[in-house]
C-alpha positions as CSV (number, residue, x, y, z in Angstrom):
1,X,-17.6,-53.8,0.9
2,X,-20.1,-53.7,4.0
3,X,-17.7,-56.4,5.8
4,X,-14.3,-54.6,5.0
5,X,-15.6,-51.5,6.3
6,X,-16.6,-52.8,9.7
7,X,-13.1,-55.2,9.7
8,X,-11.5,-51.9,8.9
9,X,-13.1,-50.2,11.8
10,X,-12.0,-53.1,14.3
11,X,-8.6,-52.7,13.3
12,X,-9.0,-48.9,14.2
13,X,-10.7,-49.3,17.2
14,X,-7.9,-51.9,18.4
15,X,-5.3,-49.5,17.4
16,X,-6.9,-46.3,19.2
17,X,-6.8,-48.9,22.2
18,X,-3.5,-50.2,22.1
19,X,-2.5,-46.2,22.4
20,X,-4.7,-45.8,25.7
21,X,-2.1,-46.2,29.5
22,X,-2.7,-49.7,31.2
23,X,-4.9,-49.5,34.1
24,X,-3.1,-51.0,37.3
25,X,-4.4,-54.0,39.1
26,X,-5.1,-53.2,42.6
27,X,-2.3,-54.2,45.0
28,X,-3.6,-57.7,46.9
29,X,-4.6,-57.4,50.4
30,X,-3.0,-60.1,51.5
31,X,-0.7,-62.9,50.1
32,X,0.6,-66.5,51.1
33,X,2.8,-68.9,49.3
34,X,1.8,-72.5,48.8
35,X,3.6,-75.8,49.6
36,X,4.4,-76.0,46.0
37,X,7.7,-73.5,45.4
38,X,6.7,-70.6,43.1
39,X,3.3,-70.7,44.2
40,X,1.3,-67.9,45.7
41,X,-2.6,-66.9,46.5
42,X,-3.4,-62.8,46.3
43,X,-6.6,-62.1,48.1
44,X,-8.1,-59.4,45.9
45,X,-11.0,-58.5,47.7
46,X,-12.6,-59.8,50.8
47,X,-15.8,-57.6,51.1
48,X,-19.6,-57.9,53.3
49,X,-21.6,-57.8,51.1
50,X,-26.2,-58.3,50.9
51,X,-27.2,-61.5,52.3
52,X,-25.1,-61.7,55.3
53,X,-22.2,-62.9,53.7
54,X,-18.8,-62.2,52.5
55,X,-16.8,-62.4,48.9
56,X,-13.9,-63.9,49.2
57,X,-12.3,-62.9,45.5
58,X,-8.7,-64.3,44.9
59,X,-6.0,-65.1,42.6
60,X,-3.8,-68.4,42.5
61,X,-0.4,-67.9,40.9
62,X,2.0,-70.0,39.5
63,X,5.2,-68.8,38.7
64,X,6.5,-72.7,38.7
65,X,7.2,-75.0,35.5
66,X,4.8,-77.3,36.8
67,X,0.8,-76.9,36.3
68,X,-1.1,-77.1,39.3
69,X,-3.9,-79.4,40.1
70,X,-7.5,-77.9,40.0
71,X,-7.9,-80.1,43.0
72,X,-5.9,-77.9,45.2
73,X,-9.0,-76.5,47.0
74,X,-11.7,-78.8,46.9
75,X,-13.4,-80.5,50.1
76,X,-16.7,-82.3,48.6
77,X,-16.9,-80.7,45.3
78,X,-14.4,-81.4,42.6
79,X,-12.7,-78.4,40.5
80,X,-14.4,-76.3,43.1
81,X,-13.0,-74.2,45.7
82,X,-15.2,-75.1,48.4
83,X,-12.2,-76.4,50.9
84,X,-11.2,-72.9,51.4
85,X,-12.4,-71.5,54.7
86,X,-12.8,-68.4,57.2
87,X,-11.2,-68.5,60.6
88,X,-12.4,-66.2,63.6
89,X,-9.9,-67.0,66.1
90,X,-11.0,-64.7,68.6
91,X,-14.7,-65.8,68.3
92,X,-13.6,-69.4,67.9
93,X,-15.6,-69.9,64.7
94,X,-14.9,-71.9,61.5
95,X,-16.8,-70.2,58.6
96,X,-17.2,-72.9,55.8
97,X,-18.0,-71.7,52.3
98,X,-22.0,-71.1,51.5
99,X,-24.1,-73.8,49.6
100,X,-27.4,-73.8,48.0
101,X,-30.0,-76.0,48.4
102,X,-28.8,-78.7,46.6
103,X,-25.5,-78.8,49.1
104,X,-23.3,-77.1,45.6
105,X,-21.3,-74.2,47.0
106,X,-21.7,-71.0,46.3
107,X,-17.7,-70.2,44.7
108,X,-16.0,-71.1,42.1
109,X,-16.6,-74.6,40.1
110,X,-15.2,-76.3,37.3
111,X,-11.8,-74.9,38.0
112,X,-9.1,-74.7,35.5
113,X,-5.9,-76.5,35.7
114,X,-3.1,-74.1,36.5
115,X,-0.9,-73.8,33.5
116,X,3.1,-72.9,34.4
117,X,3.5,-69.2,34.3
118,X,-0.2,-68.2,34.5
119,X,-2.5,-67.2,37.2
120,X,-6.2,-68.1,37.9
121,X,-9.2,-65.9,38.9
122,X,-11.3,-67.6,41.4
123,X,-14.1,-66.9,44.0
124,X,-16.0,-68.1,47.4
125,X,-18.9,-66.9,49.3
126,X,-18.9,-67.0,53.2
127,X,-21.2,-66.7,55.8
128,X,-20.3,-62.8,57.5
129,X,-19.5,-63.1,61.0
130,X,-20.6,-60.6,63.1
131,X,-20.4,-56.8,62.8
132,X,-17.5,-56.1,64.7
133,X,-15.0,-58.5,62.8
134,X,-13.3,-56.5,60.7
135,X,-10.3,-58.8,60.4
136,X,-10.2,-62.7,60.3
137,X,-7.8,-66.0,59.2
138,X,-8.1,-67.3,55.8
139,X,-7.3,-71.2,54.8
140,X,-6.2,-72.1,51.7
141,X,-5.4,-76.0,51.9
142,X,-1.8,-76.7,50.9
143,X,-0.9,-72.8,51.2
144,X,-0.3,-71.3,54.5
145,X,-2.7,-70.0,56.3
146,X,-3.3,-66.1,56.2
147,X,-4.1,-64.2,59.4
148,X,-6.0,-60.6,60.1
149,X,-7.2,-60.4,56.2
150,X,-8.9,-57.2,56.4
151,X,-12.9,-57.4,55.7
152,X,-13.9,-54.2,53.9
153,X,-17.2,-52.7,53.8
């Protein structure tokens, strides 16, 4: 009796939510599309935040038939994303993504293969450069480079 009830009351609950409006995803701030057709990164979010550094937060798509390597953007660390990178070209600075003190980056690890027709949330941590950058290059290995991704606050 006790278990139908709260089985009952999941159903409901499910039902009361399938009725609410979808929220939107927010529109990416910038995009690039990879070597591999029907491939894309969306830069969600690229934000100072404490600590002096910066979040990169990002989405890989893959809109292919083909599943996509979780090797795509690893430098040292396998299934990581620690070959992605920053690029001030103005300042003439290469911002390489943060590690702890046991040299393990500070992003995403133990990365998921890409499956056809999905997309992947995924994550990096940068140094910040200084103040007055508000915009700078992002590197993506095998997609092309982005340029002037906005830094918000």
């Amino acid at each position: 009796m006790h278990t139908t009830f709260w089985r009952s009351a999941g159903f409901l609950f499910c039902l009361a939510l399938a009725g609410l409006p979808r929220v939107a995803m927010a529109a990416p701030v910038a995009t690039t599309d990879g070597e591999a057709p029907g491939t894309r990164v969306e830069v969600q979010e690229l934000k100072r935040v404490s600590g002096g550094t910066l979040m990169l937060r990002f989405a890989v798509v893959n809109e292919s038939d083909q599943q996509l390597d979780n090797s795509l953007f690893y430098s040292q660390e396998g299934a990581s994303v620690d070959g992605v990178y920053l690029v001030d070209l103005a300042g003439k600075k290469k911002y390489e993504v943060v590690r702890d003190s046991e040299k393990h980056c500070i992003c995403s690890r133990g990365a998921p293969y890409i499956k056809p027709k999905t997309s992947v949330n995924l994550w990096a941590k940068f140094p910040a450069p200084a103040e007055g950058v508000d915009k700078i290059g992002v590197v993506f290995p095998h997609f092309i480079p982005m340029d002037d991704v906005p830094i918000s606050k």
